[in-house]
C-alpha positions in Angstrom: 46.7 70.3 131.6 50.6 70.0 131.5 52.5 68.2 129.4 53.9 64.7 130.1 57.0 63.7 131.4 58.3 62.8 128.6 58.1 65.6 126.6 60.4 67.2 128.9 62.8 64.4 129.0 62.7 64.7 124.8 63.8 68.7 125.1 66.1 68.0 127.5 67.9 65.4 125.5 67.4 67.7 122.3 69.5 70.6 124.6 71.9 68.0 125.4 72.3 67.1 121.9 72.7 70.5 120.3 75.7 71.2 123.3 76.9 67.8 122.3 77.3 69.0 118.6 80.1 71.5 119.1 83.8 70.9 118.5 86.7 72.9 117.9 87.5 73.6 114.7 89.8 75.5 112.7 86.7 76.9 111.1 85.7 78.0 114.6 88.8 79.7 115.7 88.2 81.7 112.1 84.8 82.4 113.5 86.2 83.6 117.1 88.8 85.8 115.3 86.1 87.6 113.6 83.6 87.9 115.9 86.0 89.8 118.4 87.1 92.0 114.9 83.2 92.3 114.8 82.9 93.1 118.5 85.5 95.3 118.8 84.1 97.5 115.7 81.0 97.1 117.0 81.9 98.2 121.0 83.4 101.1 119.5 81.1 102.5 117.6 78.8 102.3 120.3 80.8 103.6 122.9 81.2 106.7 120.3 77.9 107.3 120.3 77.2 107.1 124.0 77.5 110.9 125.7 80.4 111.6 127.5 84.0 110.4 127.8 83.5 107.1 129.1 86.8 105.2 127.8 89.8 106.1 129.1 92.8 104.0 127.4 90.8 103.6 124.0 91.2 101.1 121.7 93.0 98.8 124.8 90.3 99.4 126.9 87.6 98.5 124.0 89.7 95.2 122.9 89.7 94.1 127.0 85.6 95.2 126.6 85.6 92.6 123.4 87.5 89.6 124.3 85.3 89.4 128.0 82.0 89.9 126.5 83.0 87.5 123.7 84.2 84.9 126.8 81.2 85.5 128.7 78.8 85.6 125.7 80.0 82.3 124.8 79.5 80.9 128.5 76.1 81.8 128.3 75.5 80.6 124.8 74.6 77.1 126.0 72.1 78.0 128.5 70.5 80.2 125.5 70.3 77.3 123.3 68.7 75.2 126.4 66.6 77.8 127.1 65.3 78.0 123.3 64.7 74.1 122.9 62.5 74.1 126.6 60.7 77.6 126.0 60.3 78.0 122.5 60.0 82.1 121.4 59.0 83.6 124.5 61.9 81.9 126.5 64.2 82.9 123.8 63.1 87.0 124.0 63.2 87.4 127.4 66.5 85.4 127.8 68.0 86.9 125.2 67.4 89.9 126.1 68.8 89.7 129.6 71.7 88.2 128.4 73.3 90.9 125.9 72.6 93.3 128.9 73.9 91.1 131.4 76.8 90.5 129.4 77.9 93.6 128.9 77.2 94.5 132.2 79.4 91.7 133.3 81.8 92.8 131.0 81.8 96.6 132.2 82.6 95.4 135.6 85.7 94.1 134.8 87.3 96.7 132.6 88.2 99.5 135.2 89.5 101.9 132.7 85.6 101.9 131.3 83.9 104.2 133.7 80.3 103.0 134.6 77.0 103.4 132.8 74.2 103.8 133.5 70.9 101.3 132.8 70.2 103.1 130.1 73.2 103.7 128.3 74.4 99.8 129.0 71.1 98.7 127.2 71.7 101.1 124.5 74.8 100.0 124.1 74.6 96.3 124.2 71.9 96.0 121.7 73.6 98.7 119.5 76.8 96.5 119.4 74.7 92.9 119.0 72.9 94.1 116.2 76.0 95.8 114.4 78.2 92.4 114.8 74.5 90.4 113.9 74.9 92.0 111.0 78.5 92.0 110.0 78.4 87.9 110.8 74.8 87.8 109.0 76.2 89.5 105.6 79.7 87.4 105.3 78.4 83.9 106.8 74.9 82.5 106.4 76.1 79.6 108.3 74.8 81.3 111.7 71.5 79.6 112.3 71.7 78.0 115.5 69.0 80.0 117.2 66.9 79.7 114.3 67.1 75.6 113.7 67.0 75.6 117.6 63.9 77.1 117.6 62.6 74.6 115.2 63.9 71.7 117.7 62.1 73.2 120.2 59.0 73.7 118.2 58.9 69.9 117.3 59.7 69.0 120.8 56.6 70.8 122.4 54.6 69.2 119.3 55.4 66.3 118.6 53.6 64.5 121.6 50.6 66.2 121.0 50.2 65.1 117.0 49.4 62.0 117.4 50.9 60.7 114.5 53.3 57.8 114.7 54.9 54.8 112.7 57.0 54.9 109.6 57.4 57.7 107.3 59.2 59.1 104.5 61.0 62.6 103.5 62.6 63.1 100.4 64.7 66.2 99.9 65.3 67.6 96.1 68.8 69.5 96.0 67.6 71.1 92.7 70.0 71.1 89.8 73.1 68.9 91.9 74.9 66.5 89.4 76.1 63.6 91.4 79.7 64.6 90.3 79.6 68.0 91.9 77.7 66.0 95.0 81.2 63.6 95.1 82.9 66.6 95.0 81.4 68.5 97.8 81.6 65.6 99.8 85.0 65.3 99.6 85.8 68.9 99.7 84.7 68.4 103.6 81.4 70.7 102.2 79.0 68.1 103.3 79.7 66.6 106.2 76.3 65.1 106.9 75.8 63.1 103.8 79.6 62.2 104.3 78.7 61.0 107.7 75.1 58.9 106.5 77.3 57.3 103.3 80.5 56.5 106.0 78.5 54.8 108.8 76.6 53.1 106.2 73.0 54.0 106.8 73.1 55.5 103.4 73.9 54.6 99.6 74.8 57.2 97.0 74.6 56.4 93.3 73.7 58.3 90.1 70.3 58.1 88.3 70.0 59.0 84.4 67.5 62.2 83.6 67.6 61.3 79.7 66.2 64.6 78.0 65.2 66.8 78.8 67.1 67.7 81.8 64.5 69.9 83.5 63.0 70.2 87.0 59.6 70.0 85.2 60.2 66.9 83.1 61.9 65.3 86.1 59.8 65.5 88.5 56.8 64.7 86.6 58.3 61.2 86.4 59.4 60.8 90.1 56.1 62.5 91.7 53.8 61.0 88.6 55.6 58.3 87.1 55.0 60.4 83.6 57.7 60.2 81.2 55.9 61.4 78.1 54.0 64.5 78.8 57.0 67.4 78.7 59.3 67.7 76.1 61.1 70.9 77.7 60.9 73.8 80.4 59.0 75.3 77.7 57.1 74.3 74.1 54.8 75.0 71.4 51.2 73.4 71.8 50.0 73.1 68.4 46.4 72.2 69.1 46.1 75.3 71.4 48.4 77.3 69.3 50.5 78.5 72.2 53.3 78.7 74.1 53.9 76.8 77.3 56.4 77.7 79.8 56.6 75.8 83.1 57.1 78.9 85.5 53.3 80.1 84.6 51.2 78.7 87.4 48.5 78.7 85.0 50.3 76.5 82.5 51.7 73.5 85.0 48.5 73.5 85.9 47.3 72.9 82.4 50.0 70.2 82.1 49.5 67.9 85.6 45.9 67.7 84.5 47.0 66.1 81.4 49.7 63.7 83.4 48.2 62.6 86.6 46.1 60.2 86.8 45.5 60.9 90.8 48.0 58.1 91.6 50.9 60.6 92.1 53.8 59.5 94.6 51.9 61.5 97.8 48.4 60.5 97.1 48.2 59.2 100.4 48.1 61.9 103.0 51.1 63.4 102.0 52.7 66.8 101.3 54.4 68.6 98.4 56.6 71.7 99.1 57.9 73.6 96.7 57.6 71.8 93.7 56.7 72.0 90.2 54.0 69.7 90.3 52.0 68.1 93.0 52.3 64.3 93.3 48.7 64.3 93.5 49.5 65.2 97.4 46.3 66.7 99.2 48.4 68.8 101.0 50.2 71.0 98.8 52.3 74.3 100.0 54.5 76.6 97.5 53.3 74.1 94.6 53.1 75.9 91.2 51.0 73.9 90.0 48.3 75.0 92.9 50.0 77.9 93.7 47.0 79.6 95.8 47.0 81.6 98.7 46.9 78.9 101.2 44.5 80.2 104.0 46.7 79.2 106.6 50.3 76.9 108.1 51.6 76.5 111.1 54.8 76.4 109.7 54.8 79.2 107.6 53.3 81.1 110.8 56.3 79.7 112.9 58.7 81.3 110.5 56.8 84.8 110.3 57.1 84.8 114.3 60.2 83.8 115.6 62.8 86.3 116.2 65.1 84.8 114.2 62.9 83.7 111.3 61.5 86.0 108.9 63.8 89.6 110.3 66.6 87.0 110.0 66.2 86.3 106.9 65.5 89.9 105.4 69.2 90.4 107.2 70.8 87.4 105.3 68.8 88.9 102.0 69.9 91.8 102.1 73.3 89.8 102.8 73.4 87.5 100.0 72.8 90.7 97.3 76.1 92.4 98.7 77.7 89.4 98.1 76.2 88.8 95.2 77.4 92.5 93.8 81.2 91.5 95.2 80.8 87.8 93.9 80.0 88.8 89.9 82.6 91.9 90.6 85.3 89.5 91.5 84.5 87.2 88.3 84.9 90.2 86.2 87.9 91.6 87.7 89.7 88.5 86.9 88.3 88.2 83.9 87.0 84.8 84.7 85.6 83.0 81.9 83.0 81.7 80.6 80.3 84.3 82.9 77.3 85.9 82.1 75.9 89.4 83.4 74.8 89.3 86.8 73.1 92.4 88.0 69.7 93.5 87.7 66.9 91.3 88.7 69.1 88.3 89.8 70.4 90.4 92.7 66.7 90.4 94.0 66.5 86.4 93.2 69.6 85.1 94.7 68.2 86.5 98.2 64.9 85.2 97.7 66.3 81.8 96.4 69.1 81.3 99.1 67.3 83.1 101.6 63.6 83.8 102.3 62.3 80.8 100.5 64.8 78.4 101.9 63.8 79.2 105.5 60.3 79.3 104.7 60.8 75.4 103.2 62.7 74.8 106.2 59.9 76.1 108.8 57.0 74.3 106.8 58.8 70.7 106.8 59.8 71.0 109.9 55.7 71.8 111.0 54.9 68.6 108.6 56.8 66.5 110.2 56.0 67.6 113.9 52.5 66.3 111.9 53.6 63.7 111.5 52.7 63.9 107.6 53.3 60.2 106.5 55.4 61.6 103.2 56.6 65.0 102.7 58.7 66.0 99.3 60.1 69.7 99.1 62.8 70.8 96.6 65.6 73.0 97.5 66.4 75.2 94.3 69.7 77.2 96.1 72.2 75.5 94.3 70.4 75.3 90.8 70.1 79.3 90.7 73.2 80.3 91.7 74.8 78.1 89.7 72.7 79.1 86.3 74.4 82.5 87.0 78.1 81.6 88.8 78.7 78.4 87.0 78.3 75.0 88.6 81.4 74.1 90.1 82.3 77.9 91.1 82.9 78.9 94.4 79.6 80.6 95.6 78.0 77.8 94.1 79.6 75.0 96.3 78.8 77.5 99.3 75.0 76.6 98.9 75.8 73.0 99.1 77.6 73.9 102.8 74.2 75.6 103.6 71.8 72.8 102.3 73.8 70.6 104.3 73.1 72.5 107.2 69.7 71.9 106.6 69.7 68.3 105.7 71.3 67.7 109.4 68.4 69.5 110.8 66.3 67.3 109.0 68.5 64.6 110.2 67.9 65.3 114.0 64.3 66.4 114.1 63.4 62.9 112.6 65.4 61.6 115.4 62.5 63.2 118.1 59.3 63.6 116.4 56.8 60.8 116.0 56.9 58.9 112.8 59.9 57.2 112.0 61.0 58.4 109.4 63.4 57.5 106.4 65.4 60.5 104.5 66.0 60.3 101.0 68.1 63.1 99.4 67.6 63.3 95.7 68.4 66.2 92.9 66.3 66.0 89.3 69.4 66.7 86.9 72.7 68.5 86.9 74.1 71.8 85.2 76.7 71.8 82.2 79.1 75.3 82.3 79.9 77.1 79.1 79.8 80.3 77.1 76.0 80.9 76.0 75.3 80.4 71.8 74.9 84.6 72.0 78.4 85.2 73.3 79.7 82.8 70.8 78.0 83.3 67.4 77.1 87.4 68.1 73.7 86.8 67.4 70.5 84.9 68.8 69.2 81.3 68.2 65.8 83.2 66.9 68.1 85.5 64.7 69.8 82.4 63.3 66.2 80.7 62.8 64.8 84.0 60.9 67.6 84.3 58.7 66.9 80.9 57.3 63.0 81.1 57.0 63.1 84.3 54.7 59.8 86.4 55.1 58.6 84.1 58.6 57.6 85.7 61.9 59.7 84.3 63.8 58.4 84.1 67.4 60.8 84.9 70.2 63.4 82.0 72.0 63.3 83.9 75.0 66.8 83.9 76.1 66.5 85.2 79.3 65.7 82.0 81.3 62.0 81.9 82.9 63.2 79.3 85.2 64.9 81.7 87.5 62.3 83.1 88.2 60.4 80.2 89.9 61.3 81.3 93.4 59.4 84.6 93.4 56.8 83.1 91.9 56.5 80.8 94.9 56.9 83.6 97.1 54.4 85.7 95.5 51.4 83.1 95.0 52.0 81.4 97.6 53.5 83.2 100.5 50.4 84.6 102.1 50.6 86.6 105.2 54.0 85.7 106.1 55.5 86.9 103.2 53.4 90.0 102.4 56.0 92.8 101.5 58.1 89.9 100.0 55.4 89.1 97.9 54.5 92.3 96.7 58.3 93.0 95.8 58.7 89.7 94.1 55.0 90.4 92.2 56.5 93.7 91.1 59.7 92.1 89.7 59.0 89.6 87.8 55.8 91.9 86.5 56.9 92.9 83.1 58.8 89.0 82.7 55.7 87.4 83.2 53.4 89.6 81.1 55.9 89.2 78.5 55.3 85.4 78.6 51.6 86.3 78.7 51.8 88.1 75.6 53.7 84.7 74.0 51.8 82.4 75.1 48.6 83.7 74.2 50.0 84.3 70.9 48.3 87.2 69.8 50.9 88.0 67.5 50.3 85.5 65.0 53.9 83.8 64.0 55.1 81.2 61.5 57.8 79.6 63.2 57.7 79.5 67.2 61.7 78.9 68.5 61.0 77.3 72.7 64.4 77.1 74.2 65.3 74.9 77.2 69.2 75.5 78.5 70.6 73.7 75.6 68.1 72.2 74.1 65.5 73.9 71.6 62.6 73.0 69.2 61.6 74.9 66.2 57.8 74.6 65.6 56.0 75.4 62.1 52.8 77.0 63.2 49.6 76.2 61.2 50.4 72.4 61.4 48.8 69.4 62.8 51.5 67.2 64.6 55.2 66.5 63.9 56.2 67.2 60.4 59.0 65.2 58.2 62.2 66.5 57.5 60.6 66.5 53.8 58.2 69.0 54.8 59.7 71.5 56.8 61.9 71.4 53.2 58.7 72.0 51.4 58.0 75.4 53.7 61.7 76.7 54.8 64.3 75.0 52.2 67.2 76.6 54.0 66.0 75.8 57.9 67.5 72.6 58.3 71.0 72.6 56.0 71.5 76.0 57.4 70.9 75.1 61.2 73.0 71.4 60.2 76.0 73.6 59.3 76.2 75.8 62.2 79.1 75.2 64.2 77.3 76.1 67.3 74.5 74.2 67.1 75.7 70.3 67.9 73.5 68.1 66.5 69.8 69.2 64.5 67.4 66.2 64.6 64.2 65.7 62.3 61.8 63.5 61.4 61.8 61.4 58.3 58.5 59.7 56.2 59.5 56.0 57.2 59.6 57.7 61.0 63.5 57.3 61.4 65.2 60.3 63.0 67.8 62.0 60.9 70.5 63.6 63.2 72.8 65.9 61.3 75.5 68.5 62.1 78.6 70.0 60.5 80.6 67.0 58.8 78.6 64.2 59.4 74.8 62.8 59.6 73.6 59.4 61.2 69.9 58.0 61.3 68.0 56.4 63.7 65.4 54.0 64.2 63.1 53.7 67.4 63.6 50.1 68.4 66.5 49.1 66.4 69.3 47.6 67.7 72.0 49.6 67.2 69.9 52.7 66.9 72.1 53.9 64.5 71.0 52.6 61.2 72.8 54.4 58.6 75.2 57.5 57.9 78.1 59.0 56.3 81.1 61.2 57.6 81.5 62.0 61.3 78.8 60.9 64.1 77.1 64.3 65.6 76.3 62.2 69.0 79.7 60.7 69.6 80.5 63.7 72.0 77.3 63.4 74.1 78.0 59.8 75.9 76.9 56.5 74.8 73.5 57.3 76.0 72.9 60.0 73.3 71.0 58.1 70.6 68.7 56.8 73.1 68.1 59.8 74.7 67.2 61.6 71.3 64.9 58.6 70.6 63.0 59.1 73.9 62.6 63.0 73.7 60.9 62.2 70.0 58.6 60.3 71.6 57.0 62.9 73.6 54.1 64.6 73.1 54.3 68.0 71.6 58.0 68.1 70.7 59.4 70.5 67.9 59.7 69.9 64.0 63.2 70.2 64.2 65.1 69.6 67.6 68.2 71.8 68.3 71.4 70.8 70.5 73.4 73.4 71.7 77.2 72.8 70.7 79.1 70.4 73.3 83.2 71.3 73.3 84.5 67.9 75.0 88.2 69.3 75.1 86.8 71.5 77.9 83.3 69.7 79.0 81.6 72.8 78.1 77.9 73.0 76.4 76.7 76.4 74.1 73.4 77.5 76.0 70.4 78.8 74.0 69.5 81.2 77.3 71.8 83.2 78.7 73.2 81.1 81.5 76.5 79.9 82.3 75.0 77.5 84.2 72.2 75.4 82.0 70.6 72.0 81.9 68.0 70.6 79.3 69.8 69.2 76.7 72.8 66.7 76.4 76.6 67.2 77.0 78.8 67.7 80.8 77.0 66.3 83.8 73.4 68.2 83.4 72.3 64.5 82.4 73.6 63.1 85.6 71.7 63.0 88.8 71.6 61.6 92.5 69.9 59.8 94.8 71.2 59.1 98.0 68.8 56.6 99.9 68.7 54.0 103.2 71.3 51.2 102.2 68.8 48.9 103.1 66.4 49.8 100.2 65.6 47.6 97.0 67.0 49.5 94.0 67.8 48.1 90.6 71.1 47.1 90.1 70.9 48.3 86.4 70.7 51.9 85.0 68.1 54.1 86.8 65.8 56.7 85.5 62.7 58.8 86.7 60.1 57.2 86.4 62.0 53.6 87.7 63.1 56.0 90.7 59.4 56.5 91.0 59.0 53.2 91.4 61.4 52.7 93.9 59.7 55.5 96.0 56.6 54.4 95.5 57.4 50.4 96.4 58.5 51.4 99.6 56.2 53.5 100.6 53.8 50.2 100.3 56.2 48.2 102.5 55.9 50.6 104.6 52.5 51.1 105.2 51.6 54.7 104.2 50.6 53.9 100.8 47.8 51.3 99.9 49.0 48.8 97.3 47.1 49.6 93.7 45.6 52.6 91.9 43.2 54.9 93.1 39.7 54.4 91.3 39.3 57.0 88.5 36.5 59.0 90.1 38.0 61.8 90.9 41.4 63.4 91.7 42.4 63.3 95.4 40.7 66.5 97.5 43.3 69.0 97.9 44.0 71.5 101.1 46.3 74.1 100.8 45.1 75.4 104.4 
């Protein structure tokens, strides 16, 4: 049975609106100068290869060859674009196919000093040069992705009528790591010109929410998908009462820590879908989710992407891309001795492909499937920015580039709500920011574990683990989750991160019994005394380790060391000065003597310290990481340049950019009151029942 009317008329207008999306640029007379550089390189190898003098005037002749095929390939473009959005793969094989042939063909018939080819030698020869100049445009701009979003379009036109699915809806989008000071920025750097266009027009409001400590994707998302703001005290701790380690990129171990926080009233308990995340919102639906990071046995979207011509060999082309520039990127930064940086071979050249890259797309193709759905709420999280920026620096310029990408995806986003059924709102959110500086290793010669051994005599000091476990997140995805679509990226990223993860194994199992355990998150740490039941007092980490807390108080590049005293005040100390505070006084700030060790870190500091000691499981002594406010940098306990978790820069500092329309306090926002935003309208909407689940049982779970 065909389809309706109507579905037609929908990929028509979506043709006519991708056609209607072009305009001339400065950028795109960059892009035309390059592509007939590209062409031209490309002709001409081709034509060298091909038997026979065939070229007569040389490099003329080739240029004439260039600029006509270029002409006549961008005449055709729009009737390849039409063709993809009304015929989906097959449409976009066969004419694609005809037209690079045709074109040069065409192109051939024109240029009388090229003598003529034969069938054979014209296919050859077109394909040779389309995939040389794919190539050269794939490796230098990742912005090409016309075909590949098109296809998408298309897919959700075809779909949509069939899914059955209508009335309101709701997409939030996590741009992981983006302060809303760098967000200001790369709106008004012209990097963002969809949420410039939503926040000009007024459809859209942008204001900053407060992440407190710490500043990690884990802790933050557990309070805006769970409404939990007690359960993580950092990307990684010591559990006392199972006497081991924690880190939150072991699938096993978020896990272990969202059955402890949900209570099965997550923000997507109702029917909806969580995409590469941390945690799961109690969603039933649940793809690239650590914390249920199973093979799924089957998506449509994640199929979609593994087909299309442009989807998964696309993106092995931009991967293999984004580690040459990668390689030039980190070259360039030492050349001109660029400071502060941090080493950035190795294993991040793998991880910046698979971050910016593979598992981009692959969000891409499976939110795009969800909403053809018509999944009533869908929350994925977008990590590009956060990893390249942990190794490049946050405001750096390859850093900023992922925003001009994410963008790109955000007004795909934009138009495919615009067709599919549900109407759906977008909300674009990030879960903290990124603070630059030189790491505590590259400014004290020595590690925060060597510091902490130093000062606790004959202890067995377990390891801080300086090289960051969060990067590696991605490739975990990809390798739990990925299934068949990602098989050989799966196996590559399992391989990788191997010998990282069993290390973490080995920790967190603790089979090498240690007296102190030193967990590091960016800069924030917490030093545990093993063998203990709960927090102890600053009195009685004395008892054990007399030197621990002077010593780590007068190290200039730790900023601020914060215990626990017997009437349950916190004493914060560093190098001049000490103040104390009390949970629920007003000031906080009860007492001291010489200079204030918060006064750097905002006006928020105090509170901030006095709701991280209020979590569960949080170190005998609590570490800082030096803040320099002359140049807004913060002393990392990992080596990142890039690092969020503690206080100081704009790591504390998020965004949410929502419909202007929307009820949000007036007054200082936080996780879990952004939570509550989400989940309020979502009830006035009409895709979440008002009230809590009954406690029988968490909510059944499909990762098919």
């Amino acid at each position: 049975m065909g389809q309706p009317s109507y579905s037609v008329g929908t990929r028509l207008r979506l043709g006519k609106a991708q056609l209607a999306l072009w305009r001339p640029t400065w950028s795109w007379v960059r892009g035309v100068v390059r592509a007939f550089v590209t062409s031209f390189l490309a002709l001409t190898a081709s034509l060298w290869f091909l038997p026979g003098v065939q070229v007569e005037r040389g490099a003329e002749s080739v240029a004439s060859l260039a600029v006509l095929a270029l002409a006549l390939s961008a005449m055709l473009r729009p009737l390849i674009t039409r063709l993809t959005v009304l015929t989906g793969v097959l449409g976009l094989l066969v004419a694609g196919l005809l037209a690079q042939v045709l074109v040069l063909w065409l192109a051939l018939q024109l240029v009388p000093s090229v003598r003529p080819f034969s069938f054979g030698d014209v296919f050859v020869a077109s394909w040779a040069a389309a995939v040389a100049a794919a190539c050269v445009n794939w490796l230098f701009d990742t912005s090409s992705d016309e075909v590949f979003l098109g296809q998408l379009l298309g897919r959700a036109a075809r779909h949509t009528d069939r899914a059955g699915s209508t009335g309101p809806g709701l997409l939030v989008v996590q741009l992981d790591g983006v302060s809303e000071p760098v967000l200001r920025q790369a709106i008004a750097a012209g990097s963002m010109p969809t949420l410039s266009r939503w926040i000009r027009s007024g459809t859209h409001s942008l204001r900053a929410w407060h992440t407190g400590m710490p500043a990690t994707t884990p802790a933050a998302q557990a309070a805006l998908l769970h409404g939990d703001d007690r359960s993580v005290p950092g990307f990684r701790w010591y559990d006392k009462q199972r006497g081991r380690l924690l880190t939150m990129s072991r699938p096993a171990d978020v896990a272990e820590v969202e059955a402890r926080l949900s209570s099965g009233d997550g923000l997507l308990r109702d029917g909806g879908a969580s995409i590469s995340n941390i945690f799961s919102g109690d969603a039933p639906v649940r793809r690239l989710t650590l914390s249920d990071a199973r093979l799924p046995a089957s998506d449509r979207g994640a199929a979609t992407y593994a087909s299309l011509r442009v989807g998964f060999t696309r993106s092995i082309t931009l991967f293999v891309g984004q580690m040459i520039a990668e390689w030039h990127q980190a070259r360039r930064q030492r050349m001109r001795g660029v400071e502060p940086r941090v080493h950035r071979g190795g294993t991040f050249l793998l991880l910046r492909g698979v971050t910016t890259v593979l598992l981009r797309d692959l969000n891409v193709s499976i939110v795009a499937e969800h909403l053809t759905e018509g999944t009533p709420v869908v929350f994925v999280d977008f990590v590009d920015y956060d990893e390249v920026a942990h190794h490049a620096g946050p405001t750096r310029p390859e850093s900023l580039r992922t925003l001009e990408n994410l963008d790109r995806v955000l007004n795909l986003f934009d138009q495919l709500v615009k067709v599919v059924g549900r109407r759906y709102e977008l909300v674009v959110l990030s879960d903290h920011g990124q603070a630059q500086g030189a790491t505590f290793h590259q400014l004290d010669g020595t590690t925060l574990q060597e510091v902490v051994h130093g000062l606790t005599v004959d202890a067995v000091v377990a390891p801080a683990n300086d090289t960051s476990d969060e990067t590696w997140i991605p490739a975990t995805l990809l390798a739990a989750g990925a299934g068949g679509v990602g098989g050989v990226v799966s196996r590559a990223a399992r391989s990788a991160t191997r010998s990282d993860h069993d290390d973490v194994r080995r920790r967190g199992a603790a089979e090498e019994p240690s007296d102190v355990v030193v967990a590091v998150s960016g800069s924030l740490a917490h030093v545990y005394v093993t063998g203990t039941e709960g927090r102890l007092t600053r009195q009685e980490v004395d008892a054990r380790y007399p030197e621990l807390v002077d010593g780590l108080a007068a190290h200039h590049h730790i900023g601020a060391v914060v215990t626990l005293l017997t009437n349950g005040d916190l004493a914060v100390e560093a190098p001049g000065g000490r103040i104390d505070l009390r949970p629920g006084a007003t000031p906080l700030a009860v007492s001291g003597h010489g200079r204030d060790p918060l006064a750097a870190y905002g006006r928020r500091a105090a509170s901030d310290l006095v709701a991280l000691s209020a979590r569960a499981d949080v170190g005998d002594v609590i570490l800082l990481g030096a803040y320099d406010e002359g140049l807004g940098e913060v002393a990392a306990f990992e080596e990142l340049v890039g690092s969020h978790g503690g206080l100081g820069g704009w790591q504390n500092t998020a965004f949410v950019l929502h419909p202007a329309g929307w009820k949000v306090p007036a007054d200082a926002l936080t996780g879990v009151g952004l939570h509550r935003v989400l989940v309020r309208r979502l009830e006035e909407l009409g895709v979440r029942e008002s009230g809590h689940h009954s406690t029988a049982g968490p909510t059944p779970v499909t990762t098919a």
